[in-house]
Kinemage of the C-alpha trace (Angstrom):
@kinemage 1
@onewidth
@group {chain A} dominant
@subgroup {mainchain}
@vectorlist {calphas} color= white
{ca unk a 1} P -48.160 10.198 -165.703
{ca unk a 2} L -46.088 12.624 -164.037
{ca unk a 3} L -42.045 11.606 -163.969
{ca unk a 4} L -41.031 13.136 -160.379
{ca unk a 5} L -37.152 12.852 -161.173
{ca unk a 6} L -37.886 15.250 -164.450
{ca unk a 7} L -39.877 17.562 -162.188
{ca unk a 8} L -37.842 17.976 -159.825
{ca unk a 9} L -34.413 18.526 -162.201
{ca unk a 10} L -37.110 20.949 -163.991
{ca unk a 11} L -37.959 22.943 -160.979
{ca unk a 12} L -34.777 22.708 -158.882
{ca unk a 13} L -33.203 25.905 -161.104
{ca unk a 14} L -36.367 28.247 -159.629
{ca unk a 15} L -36.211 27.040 -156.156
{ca unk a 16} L -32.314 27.542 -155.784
{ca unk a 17} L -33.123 30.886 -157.394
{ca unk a 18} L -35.044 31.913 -154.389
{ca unk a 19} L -33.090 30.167 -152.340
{ca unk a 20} L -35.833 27.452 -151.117
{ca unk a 21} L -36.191 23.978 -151.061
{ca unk a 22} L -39.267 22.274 -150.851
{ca unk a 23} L -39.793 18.680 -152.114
{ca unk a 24} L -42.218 18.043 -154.712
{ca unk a 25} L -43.188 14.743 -153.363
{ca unk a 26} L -44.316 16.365 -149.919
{ca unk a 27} L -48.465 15.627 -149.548
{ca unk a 28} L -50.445 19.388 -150.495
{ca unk a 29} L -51.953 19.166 -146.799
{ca unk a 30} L -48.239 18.806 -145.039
{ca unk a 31} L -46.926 22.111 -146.476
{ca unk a 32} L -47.004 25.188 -144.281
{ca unk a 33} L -49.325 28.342 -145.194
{ca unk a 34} L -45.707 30.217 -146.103
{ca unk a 35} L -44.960 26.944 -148.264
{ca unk a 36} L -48.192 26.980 -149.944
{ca unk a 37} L -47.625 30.670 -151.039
{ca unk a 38} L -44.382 30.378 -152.623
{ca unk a 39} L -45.975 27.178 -154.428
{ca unk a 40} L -48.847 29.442 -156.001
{ca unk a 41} L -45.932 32.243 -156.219
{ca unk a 42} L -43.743 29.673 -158.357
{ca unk a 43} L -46.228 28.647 -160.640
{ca unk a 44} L -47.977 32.153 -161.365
{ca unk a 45} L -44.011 32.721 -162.090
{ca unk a 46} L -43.143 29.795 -164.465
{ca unk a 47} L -46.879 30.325 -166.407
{ca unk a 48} L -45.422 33.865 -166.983
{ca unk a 49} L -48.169 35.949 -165.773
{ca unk a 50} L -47.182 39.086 -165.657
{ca unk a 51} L -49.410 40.445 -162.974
{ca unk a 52} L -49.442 38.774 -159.859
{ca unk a 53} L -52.142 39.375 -156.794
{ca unk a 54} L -51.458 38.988 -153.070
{ca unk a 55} L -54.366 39.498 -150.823
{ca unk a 56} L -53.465 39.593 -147.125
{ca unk a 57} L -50.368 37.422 -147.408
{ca unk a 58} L -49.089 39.518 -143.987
{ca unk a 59} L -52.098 37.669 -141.565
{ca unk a 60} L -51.027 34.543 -142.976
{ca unk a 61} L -47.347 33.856 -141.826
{ca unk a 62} L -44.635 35.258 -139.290
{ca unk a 63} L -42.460 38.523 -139.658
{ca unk a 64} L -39.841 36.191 -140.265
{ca unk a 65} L -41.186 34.125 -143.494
{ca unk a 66} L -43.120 37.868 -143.965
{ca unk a 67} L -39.648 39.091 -144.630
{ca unk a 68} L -38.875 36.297 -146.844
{ca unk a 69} L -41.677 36.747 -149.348
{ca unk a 70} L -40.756 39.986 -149.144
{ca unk a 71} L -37.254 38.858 -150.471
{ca unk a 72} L -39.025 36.645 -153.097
{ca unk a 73} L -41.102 39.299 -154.299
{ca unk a 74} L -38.077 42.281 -154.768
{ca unk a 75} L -36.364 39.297 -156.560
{ca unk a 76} L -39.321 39.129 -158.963
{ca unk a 77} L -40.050 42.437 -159.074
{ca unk a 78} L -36.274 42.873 -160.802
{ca unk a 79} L -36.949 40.357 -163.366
{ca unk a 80} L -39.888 42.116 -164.808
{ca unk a 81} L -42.769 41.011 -162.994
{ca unk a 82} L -45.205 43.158 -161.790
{ca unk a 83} L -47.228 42.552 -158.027
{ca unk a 84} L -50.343 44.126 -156.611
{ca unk a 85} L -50.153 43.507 -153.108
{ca unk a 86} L -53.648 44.000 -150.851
{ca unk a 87} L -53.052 44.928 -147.217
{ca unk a 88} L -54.803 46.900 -144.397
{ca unk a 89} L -51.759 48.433 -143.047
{ca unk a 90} L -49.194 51.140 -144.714
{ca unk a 91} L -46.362 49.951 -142.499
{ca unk a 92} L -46.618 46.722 -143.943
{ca unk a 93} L -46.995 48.757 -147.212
{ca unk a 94} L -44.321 50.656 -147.298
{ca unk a 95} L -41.842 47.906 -146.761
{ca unk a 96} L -42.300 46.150 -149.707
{ca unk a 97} L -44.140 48.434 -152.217
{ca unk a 98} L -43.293 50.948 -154.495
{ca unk a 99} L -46.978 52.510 -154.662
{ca unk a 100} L -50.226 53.010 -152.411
{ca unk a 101} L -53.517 53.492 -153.375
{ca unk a 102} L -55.568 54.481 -150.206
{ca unk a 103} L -59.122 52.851 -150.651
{ca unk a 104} L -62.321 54.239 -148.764
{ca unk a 105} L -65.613 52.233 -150.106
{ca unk a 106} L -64.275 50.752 -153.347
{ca unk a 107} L -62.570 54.702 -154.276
{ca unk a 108} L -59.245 55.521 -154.858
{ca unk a 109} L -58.534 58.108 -152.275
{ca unk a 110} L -55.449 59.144 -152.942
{ca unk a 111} L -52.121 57.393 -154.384
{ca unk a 112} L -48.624 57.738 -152.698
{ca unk a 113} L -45.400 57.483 -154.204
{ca unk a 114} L -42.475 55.464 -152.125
{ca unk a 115} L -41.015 58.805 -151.069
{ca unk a 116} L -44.401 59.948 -149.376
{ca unk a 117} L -45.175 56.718 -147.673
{ca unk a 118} L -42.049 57.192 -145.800
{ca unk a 119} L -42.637 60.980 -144.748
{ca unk a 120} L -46.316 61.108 -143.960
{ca unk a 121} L -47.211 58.810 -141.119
{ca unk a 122} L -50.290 56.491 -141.668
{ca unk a 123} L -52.099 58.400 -138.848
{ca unk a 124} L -53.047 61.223 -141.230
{ca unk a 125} L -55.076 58.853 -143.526
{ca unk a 126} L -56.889 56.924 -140.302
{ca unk a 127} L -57.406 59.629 -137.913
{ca unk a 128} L -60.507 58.110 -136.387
{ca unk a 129} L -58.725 54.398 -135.764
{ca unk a 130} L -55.972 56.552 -134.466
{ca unk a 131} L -57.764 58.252 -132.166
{ca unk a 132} L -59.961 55.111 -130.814
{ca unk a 133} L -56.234 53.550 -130.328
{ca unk a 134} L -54.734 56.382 -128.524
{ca unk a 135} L -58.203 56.347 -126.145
{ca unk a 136} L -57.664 52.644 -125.171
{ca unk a 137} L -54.287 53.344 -124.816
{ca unk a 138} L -54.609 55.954 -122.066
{ca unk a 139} L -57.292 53.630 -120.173
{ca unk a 140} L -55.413 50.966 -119.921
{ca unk a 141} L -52.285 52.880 -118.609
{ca unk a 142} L -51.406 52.261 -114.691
{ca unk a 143} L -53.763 48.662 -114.845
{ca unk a 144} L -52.653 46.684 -112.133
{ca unk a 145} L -51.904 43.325 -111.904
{ca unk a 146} L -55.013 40.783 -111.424
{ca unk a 147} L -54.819 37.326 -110.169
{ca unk a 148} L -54.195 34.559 -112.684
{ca unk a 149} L -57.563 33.654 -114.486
{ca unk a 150} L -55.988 30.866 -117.201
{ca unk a 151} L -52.919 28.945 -117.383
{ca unk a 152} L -51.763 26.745 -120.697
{ca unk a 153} L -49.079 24.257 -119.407
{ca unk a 154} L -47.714 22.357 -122.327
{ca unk a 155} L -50.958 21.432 -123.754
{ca unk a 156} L -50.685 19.810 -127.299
{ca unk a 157} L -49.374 16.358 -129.120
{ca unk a 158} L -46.761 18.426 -131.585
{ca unk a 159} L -45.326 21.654 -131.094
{ca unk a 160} L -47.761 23.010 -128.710
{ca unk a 161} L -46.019 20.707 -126.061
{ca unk a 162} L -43.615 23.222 -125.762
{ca unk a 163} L -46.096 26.536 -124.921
{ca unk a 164} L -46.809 27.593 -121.295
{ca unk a 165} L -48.583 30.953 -120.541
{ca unk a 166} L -50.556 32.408 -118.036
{ca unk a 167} L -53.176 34.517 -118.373
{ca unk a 168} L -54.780 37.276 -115.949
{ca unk a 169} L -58.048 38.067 -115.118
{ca unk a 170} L -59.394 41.563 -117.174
{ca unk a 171} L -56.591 41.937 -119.311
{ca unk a 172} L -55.456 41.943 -122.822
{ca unk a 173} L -52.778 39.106 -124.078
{ca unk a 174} L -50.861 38.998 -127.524
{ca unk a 175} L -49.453 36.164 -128.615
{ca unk a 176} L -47.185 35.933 -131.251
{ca unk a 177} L -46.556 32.635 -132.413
{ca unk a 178} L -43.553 32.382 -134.269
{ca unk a 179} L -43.949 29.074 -136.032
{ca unk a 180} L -46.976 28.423 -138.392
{ca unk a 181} L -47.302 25.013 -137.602
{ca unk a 182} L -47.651 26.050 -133.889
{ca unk a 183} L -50.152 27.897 -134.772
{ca unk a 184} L -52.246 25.595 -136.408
{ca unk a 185} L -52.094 23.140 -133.869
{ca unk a 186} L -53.318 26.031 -131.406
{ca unk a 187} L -56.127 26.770 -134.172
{ca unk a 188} L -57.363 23.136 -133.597
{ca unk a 189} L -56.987 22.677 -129.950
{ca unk a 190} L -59.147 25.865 -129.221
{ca unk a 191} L -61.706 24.559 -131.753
{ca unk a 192} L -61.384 20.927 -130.489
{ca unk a 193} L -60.930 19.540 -133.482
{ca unk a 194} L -57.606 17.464 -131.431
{ca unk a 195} L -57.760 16.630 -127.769
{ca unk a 196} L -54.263 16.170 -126.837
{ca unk a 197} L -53.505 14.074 -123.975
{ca unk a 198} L -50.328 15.591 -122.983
{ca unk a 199} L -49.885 18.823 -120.824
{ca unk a 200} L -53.083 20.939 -119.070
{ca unk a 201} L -54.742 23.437 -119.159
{ca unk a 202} L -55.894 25.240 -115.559
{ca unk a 203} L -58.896 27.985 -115.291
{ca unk a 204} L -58.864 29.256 -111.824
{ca unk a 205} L -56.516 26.507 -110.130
{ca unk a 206} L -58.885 23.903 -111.618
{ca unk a 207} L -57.898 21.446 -114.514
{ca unk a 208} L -60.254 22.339 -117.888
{ca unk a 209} L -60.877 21.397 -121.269
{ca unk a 210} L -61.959 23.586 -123.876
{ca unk a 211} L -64.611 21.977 -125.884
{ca unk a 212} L -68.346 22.468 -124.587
{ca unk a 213} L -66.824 24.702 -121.788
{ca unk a 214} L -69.300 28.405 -120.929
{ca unk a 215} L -66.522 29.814 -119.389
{ca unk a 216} L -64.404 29.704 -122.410
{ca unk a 217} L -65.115 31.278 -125.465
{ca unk a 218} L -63.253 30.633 -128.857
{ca unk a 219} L -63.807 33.407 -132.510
{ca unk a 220} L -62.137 31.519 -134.741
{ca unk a 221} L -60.370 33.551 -137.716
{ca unk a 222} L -62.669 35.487 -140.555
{ca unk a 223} L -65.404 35.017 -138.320
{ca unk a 224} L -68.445 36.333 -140.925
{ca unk a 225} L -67.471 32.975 -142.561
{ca unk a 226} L -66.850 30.281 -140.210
{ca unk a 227} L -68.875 31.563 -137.042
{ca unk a 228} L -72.181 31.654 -139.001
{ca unk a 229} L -74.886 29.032 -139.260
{ca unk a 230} L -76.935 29.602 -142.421
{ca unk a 231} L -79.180 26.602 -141.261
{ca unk a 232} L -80.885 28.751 -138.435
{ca unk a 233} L -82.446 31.808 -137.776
{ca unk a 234} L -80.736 34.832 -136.647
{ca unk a 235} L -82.152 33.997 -132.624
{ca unk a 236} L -80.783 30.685 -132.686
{ca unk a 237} L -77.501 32.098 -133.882
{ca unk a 238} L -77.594 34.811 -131.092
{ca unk a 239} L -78.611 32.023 -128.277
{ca unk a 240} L -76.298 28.927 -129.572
{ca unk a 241} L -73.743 29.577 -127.048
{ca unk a 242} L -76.682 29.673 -124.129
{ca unk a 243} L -77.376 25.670 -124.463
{ca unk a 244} L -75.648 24.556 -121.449
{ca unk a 245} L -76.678 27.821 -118.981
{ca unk a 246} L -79.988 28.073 -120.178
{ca unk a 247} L -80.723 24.764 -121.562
{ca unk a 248} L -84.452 26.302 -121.787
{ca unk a 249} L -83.568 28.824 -124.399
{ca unk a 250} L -84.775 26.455 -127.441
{ca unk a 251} L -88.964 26.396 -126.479
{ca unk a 252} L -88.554 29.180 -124.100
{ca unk a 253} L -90.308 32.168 -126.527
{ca unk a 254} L -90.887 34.415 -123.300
{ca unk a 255} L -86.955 33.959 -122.357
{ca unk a 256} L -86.628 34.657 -126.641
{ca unk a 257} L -88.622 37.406 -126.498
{ca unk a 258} L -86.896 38.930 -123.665
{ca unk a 259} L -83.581 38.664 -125.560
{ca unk a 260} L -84.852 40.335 -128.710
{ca unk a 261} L -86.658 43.307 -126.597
{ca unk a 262} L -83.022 43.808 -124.760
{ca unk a 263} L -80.990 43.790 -128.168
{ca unk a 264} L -82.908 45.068 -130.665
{ca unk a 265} L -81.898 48.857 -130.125
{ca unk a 266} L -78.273 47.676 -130.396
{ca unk a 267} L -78.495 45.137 -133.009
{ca unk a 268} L -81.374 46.502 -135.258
{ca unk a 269} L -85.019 45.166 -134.678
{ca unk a 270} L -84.881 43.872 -138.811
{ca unk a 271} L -82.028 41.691 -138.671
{ca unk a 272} L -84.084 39.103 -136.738
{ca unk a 273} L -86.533 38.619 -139.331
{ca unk a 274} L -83.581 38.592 -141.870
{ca unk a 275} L -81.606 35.601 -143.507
{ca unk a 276} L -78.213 35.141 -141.923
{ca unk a 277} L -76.594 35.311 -145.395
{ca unk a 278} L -78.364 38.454 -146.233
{ca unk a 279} L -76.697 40.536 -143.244
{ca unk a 280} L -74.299 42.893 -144.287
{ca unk a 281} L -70.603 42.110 -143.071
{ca unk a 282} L -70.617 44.178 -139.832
{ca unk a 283} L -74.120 43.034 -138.803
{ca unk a 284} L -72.364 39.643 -138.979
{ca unk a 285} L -69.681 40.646 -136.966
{ca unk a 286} L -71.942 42.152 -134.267
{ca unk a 287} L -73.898 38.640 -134.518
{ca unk a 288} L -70.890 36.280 -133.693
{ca unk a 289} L -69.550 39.197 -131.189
{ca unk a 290} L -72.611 39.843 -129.154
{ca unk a 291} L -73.502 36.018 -129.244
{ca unk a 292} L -70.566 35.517 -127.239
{ca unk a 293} L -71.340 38.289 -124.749
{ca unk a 294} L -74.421 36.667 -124.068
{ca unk a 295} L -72.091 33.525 -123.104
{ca unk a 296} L -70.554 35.523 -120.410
{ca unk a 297} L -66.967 33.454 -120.108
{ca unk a 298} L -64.549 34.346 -118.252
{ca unk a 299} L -61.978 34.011 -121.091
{ca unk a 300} L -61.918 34.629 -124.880
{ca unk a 301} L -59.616 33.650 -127.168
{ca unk a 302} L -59.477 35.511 -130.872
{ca unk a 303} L -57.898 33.785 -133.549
{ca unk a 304} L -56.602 36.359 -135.667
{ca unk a 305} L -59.887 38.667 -135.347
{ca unk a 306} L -58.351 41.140 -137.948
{ca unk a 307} L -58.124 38.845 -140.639
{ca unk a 308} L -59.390 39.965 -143.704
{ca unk a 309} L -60.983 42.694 -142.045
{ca unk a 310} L -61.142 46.194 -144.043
{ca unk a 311} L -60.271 49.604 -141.332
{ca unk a 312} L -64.208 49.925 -141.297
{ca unk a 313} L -64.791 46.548 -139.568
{ca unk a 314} L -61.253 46.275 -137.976
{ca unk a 315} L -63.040 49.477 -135.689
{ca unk a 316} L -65.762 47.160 -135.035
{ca unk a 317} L -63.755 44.302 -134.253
{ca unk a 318} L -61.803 46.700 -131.442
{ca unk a 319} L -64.918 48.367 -130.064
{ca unk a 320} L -66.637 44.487 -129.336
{ca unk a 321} L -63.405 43.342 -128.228
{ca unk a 322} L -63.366 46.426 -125.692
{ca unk a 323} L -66.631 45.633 -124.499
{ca unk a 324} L -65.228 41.793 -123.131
{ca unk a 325} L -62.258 43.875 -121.620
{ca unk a 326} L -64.706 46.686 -120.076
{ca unk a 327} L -67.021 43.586 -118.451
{ca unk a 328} L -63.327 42.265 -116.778
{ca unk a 329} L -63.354 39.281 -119.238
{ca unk a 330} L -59.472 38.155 -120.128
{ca unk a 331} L -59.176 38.338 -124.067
{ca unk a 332} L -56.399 36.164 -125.720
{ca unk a 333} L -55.239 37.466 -129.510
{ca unk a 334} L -53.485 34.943 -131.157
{ca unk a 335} L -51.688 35.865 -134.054
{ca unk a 336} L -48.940 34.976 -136.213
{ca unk a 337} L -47.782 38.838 -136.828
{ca unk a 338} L -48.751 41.516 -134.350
{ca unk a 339} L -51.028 44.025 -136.894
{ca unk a 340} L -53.727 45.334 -134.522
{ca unk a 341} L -53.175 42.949 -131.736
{ca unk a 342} L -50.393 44.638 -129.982
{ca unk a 343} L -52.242 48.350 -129.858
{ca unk a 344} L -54.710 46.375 -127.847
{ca unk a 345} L -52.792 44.635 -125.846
{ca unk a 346} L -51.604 45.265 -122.199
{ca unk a 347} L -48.950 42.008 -122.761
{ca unk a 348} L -47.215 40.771 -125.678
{ca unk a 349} L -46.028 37.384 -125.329
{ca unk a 350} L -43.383 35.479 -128.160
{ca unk a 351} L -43.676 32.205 -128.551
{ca unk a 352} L -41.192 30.714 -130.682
{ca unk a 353} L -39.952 27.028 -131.876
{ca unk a 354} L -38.912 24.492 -129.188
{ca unk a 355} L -40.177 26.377 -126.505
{ca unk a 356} L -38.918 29.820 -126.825
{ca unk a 357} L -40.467 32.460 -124.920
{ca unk a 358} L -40.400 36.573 -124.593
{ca unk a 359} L -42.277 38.252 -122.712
{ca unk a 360} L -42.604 41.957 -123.454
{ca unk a 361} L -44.776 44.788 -121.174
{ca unk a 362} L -46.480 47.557 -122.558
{ca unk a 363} L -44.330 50.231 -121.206
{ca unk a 364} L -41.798 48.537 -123.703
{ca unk a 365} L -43.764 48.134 -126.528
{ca unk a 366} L -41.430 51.159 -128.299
{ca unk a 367} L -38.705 48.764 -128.098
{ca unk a 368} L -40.284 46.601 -131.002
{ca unk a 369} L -38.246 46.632 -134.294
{ca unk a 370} L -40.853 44.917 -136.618
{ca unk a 371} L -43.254 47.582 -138.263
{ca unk a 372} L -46.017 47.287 -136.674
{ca unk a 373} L -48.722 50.159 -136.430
{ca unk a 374} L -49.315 52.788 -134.066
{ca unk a 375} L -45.506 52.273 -133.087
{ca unk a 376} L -45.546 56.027 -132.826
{ca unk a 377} L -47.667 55.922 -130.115
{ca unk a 378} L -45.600 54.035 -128.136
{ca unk a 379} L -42.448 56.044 -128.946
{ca unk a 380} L -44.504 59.262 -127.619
{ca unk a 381} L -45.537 57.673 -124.400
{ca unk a 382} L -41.780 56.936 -123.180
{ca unk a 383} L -41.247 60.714 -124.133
């Protein structure tokens, strides 16, 4: 039996030491993602481990509550505990960390002390992202202004009552949500998992919903994992999204066999005799990605496509994303912290608690204070 008063005297000392409170009677499924990880934080702490992992904590919540684990962690870090902390990106790094070991294919590259991951910019260690950045960067210069493809007008039943953003045709959108919970709600709505009866959303003038729609496409986060259907075969993976176009695709081998001929020399003519599970990460990737292609929408919204992804597949992830943007197709990158989002991006859009909104254009990108990468680049264009 578990005596909540005694618990809560007992653990009230460590949360006033980090200057949280979170009640121990709150239900596991109501805390937030940030709340979660100072829970498992907490208790690695009071078990007194003395080595303590954090894998990709950064995708997970908002600069703000970024900046309070950060907090959390120095506070640890002085009492004697020791953190290994797992992220794609050295300005994230080299906030927080007193050590870098740069990893190419499970190798230790090379290690940096704190002085040198101040004084030798990340691009020297990702040339090859760098330059694929600074090459989208220069196409998408002078864009001009397309019509209005998408609009989201207070569509939700909780905090995403309070969003409203338009989106226009061919271009690139990042949006920052500011509040986990927000984002969650938006994670669910896309997916259709709720159907909120408040608010609307609009695709060309004309109310929409999202669920079952072909001219809206949805990759949810760590796509290799919750985009892929081990029950079928690598065609019906490819052709799931065709259904309601071609509602022929299922008995239709010549229609099949036309598919495979087209994108076997870009997908591999073996990965269609080949067990979903057995395809190596990128061929999933290029699965899920080019499966959506087929769709054709007219919109696609990423849910943090970066997630989890190593610089390798994060490349990937950019070129397919370029592709959508290359075919005039309006891409939506949701996101609770900017990462590679905002290097793709012709828009940035803030969308904080209550309604809060900021707007930011690309030409002001080098006015962002949160370390984000490639923030360089945007510093060199206003030079």
């Amino acid at each position: 039996m578990i005596r909540t008063k005694i618990l809560n005297r007992q653990m009230k000392p460590f949360f006033e030491d980090i200057g949280m409170d979170i009640p121990l009677n709150k239900d596991v499924e109501k805390l937030s993602t940030f709340e979660r990880i100072i829970v498992e934080l907490l208790r690695a702490v009071i078990m007194g481990y003395h080595l303590i992992v954090l894998d990709e904590v950064g995708a997970l919540v908002s600069d703000d509550e970024l900046k309070k684990l950060h907090g959390i962690i120095r506070h640890y870090v002085e009492k004697g505990f020791s953190f290994l902390y797992i992220c794609s990106h050295l300005e994230e790094i080299s906030s927080i960390c007193d050590r870098c070991a740069l990893f190419t294919n499970g190798r230790i590259q090379k290690i940096l002390e704190r002085e040198e991951l101040f004084n030798d910019p990340s691009v020297t260690y990702m040339t090859e992202y760098n330059d694929m950045v600074r090459y989208h960067t220069e196409k998408r210069e002078g864009k001009q202004a397309a019509p209005v493809v998408f609009q989201w007008k207070g569509y939700g039943e909780d905090a995403a009552c309070n969003f409203s953003f338009d989106v226009h045709k061919g271009e690139c959108l990042a949006v920052q949500i500011m509040d986990a919970r927000g984002m969650e709600e938006l994670r669910k709505i896309l997916t259709g998992d709720i159907l909120p009866e408040s608010g609307e959303l609009l695709l060309n003038g004309k109310q929409t919903e999202i669920p079952g729609n072909c001219r809206i496409a949805v990759i949810q986060e760590r796509t290799t994992k919750t985009m892929i259907f081990p029950e079928l075969d690598y065609m019906n993976n490819l052709c799931i999204c065709l259904t309601e176009k071609v509602p022929s695709i299922w008995h239709n081998k010549r229609l099949q066999k036309s598919i495979r001929n087209e994108y076997s020399p870009i997908l591999g003519s073996d990965v269609f005799e080949m067990p979903v599970e057995e395809l190596s990460e990128k061929q999933k990737y290029q699965l899920v990605y080019t499966r959506v292609l087929l769709q054709k929408p007219e919109i696609l919204f990423c849910i943090q496509p970066f997630c989890g992804a190593d610089l390798a597949h994060r490349m990937f992830i950019w070129s397919m994303l370029e592709k959508f943007l290359d075919k005039g197709i309006s891409v939506v990158i949701l996101s609770l912290n900017l990462s590679d989002s905002l290097a793709m991006a012709d828009r940035l859009l803030i969308l904080g608690e209550n309604g809060e909104k900021r707007e930011i254009a690309r030409e002001n990108f080098h006015k962002i204070t949160s370390p984000v990468p490639w923030l360089h680049m945007y510093l060199s264009e206003r030079k």
